[in-house]
C-alpha positions as CSV (number, residue, x, y, z in Angstrom):
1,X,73.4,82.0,128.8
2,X,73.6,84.3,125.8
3,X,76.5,85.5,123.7
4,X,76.1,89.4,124.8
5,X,76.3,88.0,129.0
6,X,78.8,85.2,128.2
7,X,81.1,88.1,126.7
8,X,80.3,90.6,129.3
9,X,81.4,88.0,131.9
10,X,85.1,87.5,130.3
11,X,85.2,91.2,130.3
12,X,85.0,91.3,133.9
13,X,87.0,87.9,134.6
14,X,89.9,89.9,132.5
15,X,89.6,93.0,134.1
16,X,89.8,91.9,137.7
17,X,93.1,89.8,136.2
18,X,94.5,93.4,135.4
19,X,93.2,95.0,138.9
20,X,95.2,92.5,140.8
21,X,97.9,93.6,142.8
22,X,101.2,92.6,140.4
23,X,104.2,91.1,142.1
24,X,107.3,93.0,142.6
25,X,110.5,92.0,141.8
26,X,113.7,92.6,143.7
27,X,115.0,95.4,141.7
28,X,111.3,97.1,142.7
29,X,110.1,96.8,138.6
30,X,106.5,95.4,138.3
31,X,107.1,91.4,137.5
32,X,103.7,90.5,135.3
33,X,104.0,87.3,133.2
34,X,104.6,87.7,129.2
35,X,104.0,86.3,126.3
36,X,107.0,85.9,123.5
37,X,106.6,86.1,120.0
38,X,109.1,87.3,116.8
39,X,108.5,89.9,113.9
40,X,110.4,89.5,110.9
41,X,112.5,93.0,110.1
42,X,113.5,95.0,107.0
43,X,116.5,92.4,106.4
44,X,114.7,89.3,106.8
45,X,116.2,88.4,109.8
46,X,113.9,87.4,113.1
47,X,113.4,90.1,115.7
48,X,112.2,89.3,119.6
49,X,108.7,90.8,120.7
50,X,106.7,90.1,123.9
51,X,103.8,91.2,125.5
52,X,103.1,91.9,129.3
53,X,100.0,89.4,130.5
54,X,97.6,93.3,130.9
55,X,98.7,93.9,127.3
56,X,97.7,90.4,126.0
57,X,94.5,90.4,127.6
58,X,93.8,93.7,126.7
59,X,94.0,92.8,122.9
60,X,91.9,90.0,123.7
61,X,89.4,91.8,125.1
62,X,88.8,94.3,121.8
63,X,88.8,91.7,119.3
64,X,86.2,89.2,121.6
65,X,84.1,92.6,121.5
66,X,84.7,92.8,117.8
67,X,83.9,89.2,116.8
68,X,81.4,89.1,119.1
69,X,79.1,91.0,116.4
70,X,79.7,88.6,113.9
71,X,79.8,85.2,115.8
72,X,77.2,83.5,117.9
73,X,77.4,80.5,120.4
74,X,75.8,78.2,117.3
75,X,79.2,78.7,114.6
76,X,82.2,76.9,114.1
77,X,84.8,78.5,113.4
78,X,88.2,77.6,111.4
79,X,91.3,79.7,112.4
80,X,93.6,79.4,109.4
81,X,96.0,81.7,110.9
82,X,100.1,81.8,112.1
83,X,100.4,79.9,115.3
84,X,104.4,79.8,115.8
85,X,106.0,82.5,117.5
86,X,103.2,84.6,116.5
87,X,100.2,86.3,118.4
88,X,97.2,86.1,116.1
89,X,96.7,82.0,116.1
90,X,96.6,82.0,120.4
91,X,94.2,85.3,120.2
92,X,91.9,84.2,117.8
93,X,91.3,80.8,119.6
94,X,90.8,82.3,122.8
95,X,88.2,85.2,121.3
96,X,86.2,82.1,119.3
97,X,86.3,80.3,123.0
98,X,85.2,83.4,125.0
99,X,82.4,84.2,122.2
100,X,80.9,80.9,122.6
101,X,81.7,79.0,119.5
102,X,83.6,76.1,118.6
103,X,86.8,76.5,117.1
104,X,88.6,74.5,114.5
105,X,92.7,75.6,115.1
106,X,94.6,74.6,111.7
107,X,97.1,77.4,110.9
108,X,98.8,77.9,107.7
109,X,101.6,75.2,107.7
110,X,99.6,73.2,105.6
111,X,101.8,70.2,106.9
112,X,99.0,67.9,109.4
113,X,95.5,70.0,107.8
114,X,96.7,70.9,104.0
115,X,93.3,72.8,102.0
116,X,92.1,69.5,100.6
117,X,91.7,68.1,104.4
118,X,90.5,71.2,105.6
119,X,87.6,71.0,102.9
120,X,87.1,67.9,104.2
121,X,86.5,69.4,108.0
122,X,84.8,72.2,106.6
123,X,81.8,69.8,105.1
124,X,82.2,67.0,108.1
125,X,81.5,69.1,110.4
126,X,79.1,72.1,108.8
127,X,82.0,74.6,109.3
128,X,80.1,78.3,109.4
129,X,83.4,80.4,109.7
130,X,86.5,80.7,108.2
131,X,89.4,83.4,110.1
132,X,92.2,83.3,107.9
133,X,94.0,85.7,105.0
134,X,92.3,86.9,102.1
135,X,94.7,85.0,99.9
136,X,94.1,81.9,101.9
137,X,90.2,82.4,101.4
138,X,90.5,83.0,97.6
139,X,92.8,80.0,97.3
140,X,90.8,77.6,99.3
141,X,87.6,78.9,96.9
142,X,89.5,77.7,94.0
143,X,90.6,74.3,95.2
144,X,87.2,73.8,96.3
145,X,85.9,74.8,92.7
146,X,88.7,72.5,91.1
147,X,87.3,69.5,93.1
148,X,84.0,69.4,91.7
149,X,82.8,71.8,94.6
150,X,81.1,75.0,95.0
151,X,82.1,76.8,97.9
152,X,79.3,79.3,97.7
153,X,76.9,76.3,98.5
154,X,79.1,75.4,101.4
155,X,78.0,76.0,105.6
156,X,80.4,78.8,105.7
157,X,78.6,82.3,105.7
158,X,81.3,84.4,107.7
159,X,84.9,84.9,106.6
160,X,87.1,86.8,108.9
161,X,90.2,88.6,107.3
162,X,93.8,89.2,108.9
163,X,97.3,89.0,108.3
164,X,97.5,90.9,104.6
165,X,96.4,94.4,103.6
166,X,93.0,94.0,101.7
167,X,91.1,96.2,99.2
168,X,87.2,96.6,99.8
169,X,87.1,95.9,95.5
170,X,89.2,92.4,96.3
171,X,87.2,91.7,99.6
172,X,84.2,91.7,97.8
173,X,85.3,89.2,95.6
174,X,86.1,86.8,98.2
175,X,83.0,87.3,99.5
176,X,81.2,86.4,96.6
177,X,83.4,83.3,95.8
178,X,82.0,82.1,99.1
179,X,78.3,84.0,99.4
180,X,79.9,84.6,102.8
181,X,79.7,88.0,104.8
182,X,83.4,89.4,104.6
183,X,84.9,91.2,107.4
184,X,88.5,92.7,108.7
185,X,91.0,93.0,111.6
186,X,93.9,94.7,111.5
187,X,97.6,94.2,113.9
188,X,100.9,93.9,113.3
189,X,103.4,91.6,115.1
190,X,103.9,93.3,118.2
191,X,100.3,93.7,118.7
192,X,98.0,91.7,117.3
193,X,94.7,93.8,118.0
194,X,95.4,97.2,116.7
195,X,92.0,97.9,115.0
196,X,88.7,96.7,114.6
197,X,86.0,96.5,112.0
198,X,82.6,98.0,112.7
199,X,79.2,97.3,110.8
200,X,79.9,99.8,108.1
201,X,83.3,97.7,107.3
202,X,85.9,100.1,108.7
203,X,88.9,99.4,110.5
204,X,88.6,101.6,114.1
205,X,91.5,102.0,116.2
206,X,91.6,100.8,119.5
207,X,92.8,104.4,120.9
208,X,91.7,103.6,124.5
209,X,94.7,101.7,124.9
210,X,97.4,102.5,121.8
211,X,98.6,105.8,120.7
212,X,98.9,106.0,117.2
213,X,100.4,108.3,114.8
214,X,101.4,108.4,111.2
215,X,105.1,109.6,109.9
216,X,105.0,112.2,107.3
217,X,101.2,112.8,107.2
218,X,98.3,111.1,107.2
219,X,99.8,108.7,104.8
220,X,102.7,106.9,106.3
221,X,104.5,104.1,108.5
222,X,102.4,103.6,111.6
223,X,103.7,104.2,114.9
224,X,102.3,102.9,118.0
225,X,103.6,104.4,121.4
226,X,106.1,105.8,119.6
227,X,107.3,102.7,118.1
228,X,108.2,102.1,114.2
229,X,105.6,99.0,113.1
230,X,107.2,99.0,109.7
231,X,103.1,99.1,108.5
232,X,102.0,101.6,105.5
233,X,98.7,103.2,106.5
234,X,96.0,105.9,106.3
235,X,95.1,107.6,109.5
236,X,91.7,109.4,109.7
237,X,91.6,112.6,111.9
238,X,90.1,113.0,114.7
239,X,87.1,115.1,113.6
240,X,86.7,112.7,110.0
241,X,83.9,110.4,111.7
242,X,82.9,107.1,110.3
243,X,79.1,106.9,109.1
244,X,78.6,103.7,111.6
245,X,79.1,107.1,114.2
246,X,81.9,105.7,116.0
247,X,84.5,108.1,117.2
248,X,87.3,105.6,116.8
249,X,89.8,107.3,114.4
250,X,89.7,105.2,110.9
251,X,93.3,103.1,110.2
252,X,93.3,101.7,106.3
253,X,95.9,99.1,105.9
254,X,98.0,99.5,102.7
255,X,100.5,96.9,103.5
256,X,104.5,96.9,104.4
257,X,106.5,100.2,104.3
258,X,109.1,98.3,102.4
259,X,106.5,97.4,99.7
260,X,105.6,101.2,99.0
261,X,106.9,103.0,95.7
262,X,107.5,106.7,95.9
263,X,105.6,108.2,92.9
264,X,104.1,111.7,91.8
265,X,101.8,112.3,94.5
266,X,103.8,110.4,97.6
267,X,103.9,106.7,98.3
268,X,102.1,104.3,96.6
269,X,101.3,101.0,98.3
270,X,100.2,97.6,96.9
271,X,97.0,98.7,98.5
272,X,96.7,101.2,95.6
273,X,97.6,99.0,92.8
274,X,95.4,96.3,94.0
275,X,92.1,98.4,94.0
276,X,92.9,99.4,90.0
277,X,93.3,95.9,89.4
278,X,90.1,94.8,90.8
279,X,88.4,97.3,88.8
280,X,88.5,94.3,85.8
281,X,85.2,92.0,86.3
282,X,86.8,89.0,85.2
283,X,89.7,88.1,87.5
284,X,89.6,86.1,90.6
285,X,89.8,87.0,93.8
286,X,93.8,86.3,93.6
287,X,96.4,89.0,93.9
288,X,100.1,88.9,94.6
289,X,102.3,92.4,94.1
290,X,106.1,92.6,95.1
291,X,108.3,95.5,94.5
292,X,111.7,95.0,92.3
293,X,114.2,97.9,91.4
294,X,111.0,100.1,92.4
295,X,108.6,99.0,90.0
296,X,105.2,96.7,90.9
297,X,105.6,93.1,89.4
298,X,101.7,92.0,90.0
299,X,100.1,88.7,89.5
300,X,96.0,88.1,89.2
301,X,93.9,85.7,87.4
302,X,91.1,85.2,85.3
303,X,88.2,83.6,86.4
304,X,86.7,80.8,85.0
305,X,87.0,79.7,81.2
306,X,90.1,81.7,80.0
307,X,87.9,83.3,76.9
308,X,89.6,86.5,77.4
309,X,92.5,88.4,75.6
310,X,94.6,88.0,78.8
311,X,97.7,90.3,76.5
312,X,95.2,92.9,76.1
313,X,94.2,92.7,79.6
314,X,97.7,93.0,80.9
315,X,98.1,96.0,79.1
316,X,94.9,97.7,80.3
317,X,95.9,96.8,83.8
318,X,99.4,97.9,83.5
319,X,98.0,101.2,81.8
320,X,95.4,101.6,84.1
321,X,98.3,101.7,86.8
322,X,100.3,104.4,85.3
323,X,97.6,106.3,84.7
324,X,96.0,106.4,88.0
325,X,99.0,106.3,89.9
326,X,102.4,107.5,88.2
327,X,104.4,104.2,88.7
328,X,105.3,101.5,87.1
329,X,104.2,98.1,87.4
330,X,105.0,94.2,85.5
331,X,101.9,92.3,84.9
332,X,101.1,88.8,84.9
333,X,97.9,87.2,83.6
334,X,97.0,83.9,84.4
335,X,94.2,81.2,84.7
336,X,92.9,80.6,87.9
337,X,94.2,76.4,87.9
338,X,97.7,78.2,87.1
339,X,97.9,80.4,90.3
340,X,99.9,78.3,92.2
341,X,102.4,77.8,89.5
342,X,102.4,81.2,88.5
343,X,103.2,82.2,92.6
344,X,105.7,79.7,93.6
């Protein structure tokens, strides 16, 4: 059996699931099975979410349709991704399943599969995949590199982004660090399959099924079916088609609304800052950006042998940032063996 009828096949199997007559429960409300989850708010406290059984399989069945395109029957695949309380960990293992390949399920506790162990699996056992956060990518990369390793010489030739807003500039980085093709998926917590990349590398939104809309413009927090998502993005109109001709309307993450920095021209993201950063040759594929008293406090690194002026660097970046954007930012320069030191 091929990839293209193996997928085709779960497509119907799912559909006849949401055809089915659903129960009925006392009170004369449709009774369907769901699936619980929790979204962290704007206070840092935990916030219920669930999703009916048609929704969940729904989801499913865009991103199995999605990675379908990028995976075949022969790849295995490592999901580095949340598993507790979360969506994305169950979805992705049941999309690598209903694709064909083998899966590899180690999340991002680090606890029973920390990176050196995973490095481990990934040579044991010819890993060709990796489905996990940009940073998570970039970090393994660098362990890799610090062992005596070269990760771009390694099985793995796809690497699948969620869970973080990610700049084509710092994308391509990854990709590089691993001579692996890079790709994107994009949901919040509520629902993990939101939108989906196509060849060309943009995220399409799956608006056969979710009604999207942007507050205050086509730059904004993202609500879907009327709900706040608490997600910064860019919305594409209807009649602004992608090259790959799609007529999905194109969604570009730029991170959390809370991470966002009102300046000249309307809100700035860490999206924004990241893609000036990433215009320097010499860092790493590393990025972190909070926001503090409304002003950017970014870390990034140098790649290999720290020969550069990293205090004039800091200053071009930080310049850079004002100059292109209007707001302020904090920068940190450091070597790539200090990331973890400088990020904890």
């Amino acid at each position: 059996m091929t990839t293209t009828t193996s997928i085709a096949t779960h497509y119907e199997q799912f559909l006849e699931l949401l055809t089915r007559d659903a129960r009925v429960a006392a009170d004369g409300r449709a009774a369907v099975p769901a699936r619980y989850g929790e979204r962290a708010d704007p206070a840092g406290g935990s916030q219920p979410v669930v999703l009916t059984r048609d929704e969940w399989i729904l989801n499913q069945i865009d991103l199995t349709l999605a990675l379908g395109r990028l995976l075949t029957e022969d790849d295995v695949v490592v999901s580095a991704v949340p598993y507790e309380l979360s969506f994305i960990g169950a979805e992705v293992d049941r999309v690598i399943e209903m694709v064909g390949a083998s899966v590899i399920s180690v999340g991002t506790s680090g606890t029973i599969c920390p990176m050196p162990r995973l490095l481990g699996l990934i040579e044991q056992y010819e890993v060709t995949a990796l489905v996990c956060s940009p940073s998570f990518a970039a970090e393994l990369a660098s362990l890799a590199a610090s062992l005596g390793r070269r990760p771009a010489e390694s099985t793995v030739r796809t690497i699948v982004c969620v869970g973080e807003a990610c700049s084509t500039e710092r994308l391509d980085r990854i990709g590089t660090a691993w001579a692996a093709k890079t790709s994107t998926l994009y949901g919040t917590p509520s629902t993990p399959t939101v939108a989906v990349a196509c060849d060309h590398g943009a995220l399409h939104l799956c608006d056969h099924r979710l009604r999207a809309e942007v507050r205050g413009g086509p730059r904004g927090e993202l609500l879907l079916d009327g709900s706040p998502t608490g997600e910064l993005v860019e919305l594409w109109p209807a009649d602004h088609r992608c090259d790959c001709g799609s007529t999905g309307r194109v969604l570009v993450p730029l991170g959390s609304a809370a991470s966002a920095v009102r300046g000249p021209d309307g809100l700035v993201s860490a999206l924004d800052v990241e893609r000036i950063v990433f215009g320097h040759r010499r860092l790493a594929p590393h990025f972190a950006c909070a926001v503090r008293d409304g002003t950017f406090h970014v870390t990034c690194a140098v790649a290999g042998p720290r020969t550069v002026d990293e205090d004039a660097m800091r200053r071009a970046i930080r310049s850079g940032i004002a100059e292109a954007l209007g707001v302020e930012a904090e920068v940190t320069v450091v070597g790539v063996q200090d990331w973890s030191t400088a990020t904890s």
